[in-house]
C-alpha positions as CSV (number, residue, x, y, z in Angstrom):
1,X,22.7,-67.8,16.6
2,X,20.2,-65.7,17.6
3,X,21.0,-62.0,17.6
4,X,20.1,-59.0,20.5
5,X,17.7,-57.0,19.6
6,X,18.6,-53.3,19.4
7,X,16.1,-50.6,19.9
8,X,15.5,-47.5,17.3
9,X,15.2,-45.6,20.6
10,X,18.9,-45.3,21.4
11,X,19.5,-43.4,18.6
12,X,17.3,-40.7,20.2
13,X,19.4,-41.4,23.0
14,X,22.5,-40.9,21.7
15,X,21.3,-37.1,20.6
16,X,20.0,-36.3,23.6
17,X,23.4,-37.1,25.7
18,X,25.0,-35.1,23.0
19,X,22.7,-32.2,22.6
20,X,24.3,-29.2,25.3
21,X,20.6,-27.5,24.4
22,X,18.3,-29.7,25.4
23,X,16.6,-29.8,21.8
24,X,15.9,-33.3,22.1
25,X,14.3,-33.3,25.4
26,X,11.0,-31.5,24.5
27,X,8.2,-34.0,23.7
28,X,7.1,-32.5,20.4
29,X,11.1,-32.7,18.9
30,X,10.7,-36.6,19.9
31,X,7.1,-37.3,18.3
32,X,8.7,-35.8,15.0
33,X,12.0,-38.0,15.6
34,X,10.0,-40.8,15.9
35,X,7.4,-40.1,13.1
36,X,10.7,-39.5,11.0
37,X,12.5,-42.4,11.5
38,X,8.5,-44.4,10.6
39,X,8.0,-42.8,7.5
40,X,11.8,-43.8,7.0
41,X,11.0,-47.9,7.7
42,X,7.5,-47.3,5.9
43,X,9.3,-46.1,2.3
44,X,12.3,-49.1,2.7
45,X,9.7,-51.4,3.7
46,X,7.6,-50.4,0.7
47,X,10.0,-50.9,-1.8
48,X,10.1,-54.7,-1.0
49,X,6.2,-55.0,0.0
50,X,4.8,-58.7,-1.4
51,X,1.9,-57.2,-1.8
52,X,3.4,-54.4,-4.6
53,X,7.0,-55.0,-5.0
54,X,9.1,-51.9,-5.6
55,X,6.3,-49.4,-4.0
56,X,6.9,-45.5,-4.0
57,X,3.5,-44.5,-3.5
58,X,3.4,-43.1,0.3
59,X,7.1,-41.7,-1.0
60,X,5.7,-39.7,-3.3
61,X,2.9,-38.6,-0.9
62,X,5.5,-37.6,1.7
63,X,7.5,-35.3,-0.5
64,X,4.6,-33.1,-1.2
65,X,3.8,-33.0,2.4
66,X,4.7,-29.9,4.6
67,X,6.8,-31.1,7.7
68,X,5.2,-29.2,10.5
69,X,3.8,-30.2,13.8
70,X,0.0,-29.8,12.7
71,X,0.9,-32.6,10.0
72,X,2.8,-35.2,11.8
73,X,-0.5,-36.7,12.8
74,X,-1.3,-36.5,9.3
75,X,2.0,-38.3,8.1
76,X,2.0,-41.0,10.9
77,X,-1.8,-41.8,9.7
78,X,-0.6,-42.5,6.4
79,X,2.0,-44.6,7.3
80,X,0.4,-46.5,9.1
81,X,-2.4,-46.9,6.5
82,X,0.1,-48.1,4.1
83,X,2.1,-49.9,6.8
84,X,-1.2,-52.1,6.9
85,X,-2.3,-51.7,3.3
86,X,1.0,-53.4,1.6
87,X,1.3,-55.9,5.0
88,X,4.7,-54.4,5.9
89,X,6.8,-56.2,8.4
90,X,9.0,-53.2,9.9
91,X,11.8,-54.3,12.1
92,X,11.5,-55.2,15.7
93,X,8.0,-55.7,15.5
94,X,7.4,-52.2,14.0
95,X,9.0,-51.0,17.3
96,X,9.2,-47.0,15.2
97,X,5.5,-47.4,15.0
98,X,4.9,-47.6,18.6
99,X,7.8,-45.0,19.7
100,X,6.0,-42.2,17.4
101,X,2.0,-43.2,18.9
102,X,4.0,-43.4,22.5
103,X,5.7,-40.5,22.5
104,X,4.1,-38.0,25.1
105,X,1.4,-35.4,23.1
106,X,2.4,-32.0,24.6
107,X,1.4,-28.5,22.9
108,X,4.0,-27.1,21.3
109,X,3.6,-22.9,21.7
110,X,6.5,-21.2,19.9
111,X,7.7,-24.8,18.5
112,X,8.8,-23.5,14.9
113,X,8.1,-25.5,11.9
114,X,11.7,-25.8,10.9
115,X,12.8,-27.4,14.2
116,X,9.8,-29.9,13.7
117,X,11.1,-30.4,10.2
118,X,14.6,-30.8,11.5
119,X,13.9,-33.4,14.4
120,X,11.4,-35.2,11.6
121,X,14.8,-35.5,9.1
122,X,17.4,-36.3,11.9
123,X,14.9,-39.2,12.3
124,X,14.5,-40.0,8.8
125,X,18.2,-40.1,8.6
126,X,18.9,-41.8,11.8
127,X,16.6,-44.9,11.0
128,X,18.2,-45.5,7.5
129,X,21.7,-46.0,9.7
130,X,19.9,-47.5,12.0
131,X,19.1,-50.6,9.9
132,X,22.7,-50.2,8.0
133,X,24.4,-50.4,11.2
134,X,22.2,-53.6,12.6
135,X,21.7,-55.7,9.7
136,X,19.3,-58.5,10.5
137,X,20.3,-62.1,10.3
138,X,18.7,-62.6,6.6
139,X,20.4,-60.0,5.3
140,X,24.0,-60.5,6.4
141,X,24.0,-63.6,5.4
142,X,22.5,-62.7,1.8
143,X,25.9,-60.2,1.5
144,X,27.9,-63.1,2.7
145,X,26.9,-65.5,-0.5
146,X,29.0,-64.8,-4.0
């Protein structure tokens, strides 16, 4: 049985319906959703790479990173370095990846560093349910043996 595919995206989606504000809506909160919720897949990914099992590397990088909007080019570009370096195989196609680099780049006058921080957490948070809640095929089954 093959199961649907379910986009990271409508997470974003569900916070925007819910968000009376309009937080959500500006470009710049989105790119650091998005970038979140990749660093997110990057570090679970990491920790099962073939190429170095049990990874922490871009982990440890990412916790002595300021979370600004001048850095989230920064962050993505080493995600994606070691999304290539360790041959990660992110979920739907590393959909996250392509959400972040498609997400419209606007300039961001006024945008404070801690909304950028908390849009790049919400993400962060949001992809690590995100896989909880839609277990893939391999891994439901792996629970399901004794």
């Amino acid at each position: 049985m093959e199961q649907e595919k379910v986009s990271f995206s409508t997470y974003l989606d569900t916070r925007k319906s819910q968000d009376e504000l309009g937080f959500f809506s500006h470009p710049a909160i989105q790119k650091a959703y998005y970038i979140g919720g990749y660093a997110k897949a990057v570090i679970m990914s990491s920790y099962k790479s073939e190429v170095s099992n049990k990874n922490q590397t871009f982990k440890n990088w990412l916790s002595n990173q300021i979370i600004n909007y001048r850095n989230l080019d920064r962050i993505f570009e080493m995600a994606f370095r070691f999304e290539q370096k360790l041959k990660l195989r992110l979920r739907n196609d590393s959909e996250v990846r392509s959400l972040a680099h498609e997400t419209p780049i606007t300039k961001s006058p006024g945008m404070s560093s801690s909304r950028i921080s908390f849009s790049f957490v919400a993400g962060f948070d949001d992809y690590g349910h995100f896989v909880a809640d839609h277990k893939t095929e391999e891994k439901a089954e792996q629970k399901e043996k004794p």
